[in-house]
VEXVEX-517813 format. One record per residue (C-alpha): x, y, z. Coordinates in Angstrom, 2 decimals. Example, Ala and Ser with C-alpha at 12.3 -4.5 7.8 and 13.67 -1.06 7.14 Angstrom:
<r x="12.30" y="-4.50" z="7.80"/>
<r x="13.67" y="-1.06" z="7.14"/>
% end
This chain:
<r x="121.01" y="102.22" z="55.02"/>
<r x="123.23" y="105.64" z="55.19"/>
<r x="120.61" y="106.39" z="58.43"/>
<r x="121.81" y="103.41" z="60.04"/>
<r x="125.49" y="104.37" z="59.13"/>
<r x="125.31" y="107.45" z="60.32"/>
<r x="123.31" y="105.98" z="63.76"/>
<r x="125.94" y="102.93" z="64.17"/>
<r x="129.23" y="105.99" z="64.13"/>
<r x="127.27" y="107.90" z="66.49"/>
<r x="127.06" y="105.10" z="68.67"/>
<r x="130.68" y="104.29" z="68.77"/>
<r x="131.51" y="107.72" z="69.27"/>
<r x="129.61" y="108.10" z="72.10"/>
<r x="130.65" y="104.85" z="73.27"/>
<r x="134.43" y="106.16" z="72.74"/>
<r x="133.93" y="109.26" z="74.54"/>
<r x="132.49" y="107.40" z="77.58"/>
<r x="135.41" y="105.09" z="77.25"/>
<r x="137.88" y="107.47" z="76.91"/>
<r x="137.99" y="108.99" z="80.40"/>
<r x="138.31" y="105.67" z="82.09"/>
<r x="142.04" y="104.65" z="83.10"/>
<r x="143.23" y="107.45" z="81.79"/>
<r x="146.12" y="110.15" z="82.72"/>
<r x="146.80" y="113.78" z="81.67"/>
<r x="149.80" y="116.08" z="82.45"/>
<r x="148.83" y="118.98" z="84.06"/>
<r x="151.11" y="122.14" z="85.22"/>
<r x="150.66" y="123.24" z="88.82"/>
<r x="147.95" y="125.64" z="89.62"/>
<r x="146.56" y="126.24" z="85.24"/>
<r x="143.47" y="124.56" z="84.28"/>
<r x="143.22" y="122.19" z="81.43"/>
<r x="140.78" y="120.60" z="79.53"/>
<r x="140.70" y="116.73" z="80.83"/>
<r x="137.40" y="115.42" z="78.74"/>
<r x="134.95" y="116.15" z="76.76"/>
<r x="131.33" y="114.36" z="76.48"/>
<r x="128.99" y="114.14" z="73.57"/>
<r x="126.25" y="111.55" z="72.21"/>
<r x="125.57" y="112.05" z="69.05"/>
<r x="122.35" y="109.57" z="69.22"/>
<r x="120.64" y="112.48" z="72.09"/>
<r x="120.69" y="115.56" z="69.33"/>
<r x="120.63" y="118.42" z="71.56"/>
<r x="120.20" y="116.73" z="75.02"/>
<r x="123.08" y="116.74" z="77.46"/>
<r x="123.45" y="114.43" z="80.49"/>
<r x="124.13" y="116.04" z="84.26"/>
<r x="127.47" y="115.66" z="84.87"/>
<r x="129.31" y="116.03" z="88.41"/>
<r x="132.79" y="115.66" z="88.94"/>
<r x="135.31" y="116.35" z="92.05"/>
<r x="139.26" y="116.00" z="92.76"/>
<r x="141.13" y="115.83" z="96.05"/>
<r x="143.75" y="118.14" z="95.22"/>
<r x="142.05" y="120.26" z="92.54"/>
<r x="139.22" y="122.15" z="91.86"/>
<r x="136.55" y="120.73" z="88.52"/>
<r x="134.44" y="123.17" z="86.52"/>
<r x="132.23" y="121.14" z="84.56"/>
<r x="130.44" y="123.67" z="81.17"/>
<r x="128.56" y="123.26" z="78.12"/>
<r x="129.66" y="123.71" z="75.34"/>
<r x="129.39" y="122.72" z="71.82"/>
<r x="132.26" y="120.98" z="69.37"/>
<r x="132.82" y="119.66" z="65.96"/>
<r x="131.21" y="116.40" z="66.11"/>
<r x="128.62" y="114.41" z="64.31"/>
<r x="128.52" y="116.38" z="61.09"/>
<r x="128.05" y="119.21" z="62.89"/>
<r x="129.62" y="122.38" z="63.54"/>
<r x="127.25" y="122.72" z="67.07"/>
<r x="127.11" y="119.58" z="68.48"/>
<r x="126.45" y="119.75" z="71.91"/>
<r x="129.01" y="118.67" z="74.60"/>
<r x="129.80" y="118.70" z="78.23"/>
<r x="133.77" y="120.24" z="78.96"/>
<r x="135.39" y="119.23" z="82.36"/>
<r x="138.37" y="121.33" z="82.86"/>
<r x="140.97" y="120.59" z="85.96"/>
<r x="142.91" y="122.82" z="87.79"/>
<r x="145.26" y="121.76" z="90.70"/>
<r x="145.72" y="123.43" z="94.29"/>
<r x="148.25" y="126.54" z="93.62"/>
<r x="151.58" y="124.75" z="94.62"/>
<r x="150.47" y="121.46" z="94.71"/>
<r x="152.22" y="118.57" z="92.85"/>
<r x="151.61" y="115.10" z="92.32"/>
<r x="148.82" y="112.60" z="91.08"/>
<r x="145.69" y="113.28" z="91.45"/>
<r x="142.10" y="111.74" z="90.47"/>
<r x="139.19" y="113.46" z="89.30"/>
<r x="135.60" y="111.58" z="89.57"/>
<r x="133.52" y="111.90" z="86.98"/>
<r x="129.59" y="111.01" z="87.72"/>
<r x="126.82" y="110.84" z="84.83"/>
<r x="123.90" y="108.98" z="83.50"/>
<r x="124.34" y="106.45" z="86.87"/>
<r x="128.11" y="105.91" z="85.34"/>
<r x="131.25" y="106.44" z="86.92"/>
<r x="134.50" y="107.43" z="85.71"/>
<r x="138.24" y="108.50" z="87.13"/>
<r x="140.67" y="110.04" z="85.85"/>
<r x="144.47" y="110.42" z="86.76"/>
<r x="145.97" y="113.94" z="86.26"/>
<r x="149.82" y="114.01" z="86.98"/>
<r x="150.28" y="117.75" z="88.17"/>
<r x="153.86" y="119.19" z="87.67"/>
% end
């Protein structure tokens, strides 16, 4: 039964950090990166899913990493971090493509 605890939070954790990115907006300042999302699944262990992501105005570095997550200290994870155009200013959306999904997110630069 604790197996199928454990499996049922892993689920909606993944599900939340799929959800998360969509409709979605984070401050950024002008020209310094920031971290916009972070993916795990806690139901794929140590298997990661290709992500690709893009932004008009911006560049996207997309990383692996690992995080806290899923009773563990080494949980893998995917880290897309933003940063704007030096000077630029405005709202701008970042695509996020993985596992045949799609995702946007707004970043408000200042």
């Amino acid at each position: 039964m604790r197996d199928v605890m454990v499996l049922l939070l892993g689920v909606t954790i993944a599900a939340a950090s799929l959800g998360a990115a969509a409709g979605q907006t984070r401050p950024a300042k002008s020209g310094q990166p920031i971290v916009i999302w972070n993916w795990f699944d806690c139901r794929m262990g140590d298997r990661l899913v290709p992500i690709s992501a893009r932004a008009a105005n911006g560049t996207v570095t997309v990383r692996q990493t690992t995080i806290y997550r899923c009773n563990r200290s080494d949980q893998p994870a995917v880290e897309v971090t933003y940063t704007s155009n030096p000077g630029f200013t405005g709202t701008d959306t970042v695509q996020l493509t993985f596992d045949r999904t799609r995702q946007q997110i707004t970043v408000n630069v200042q």
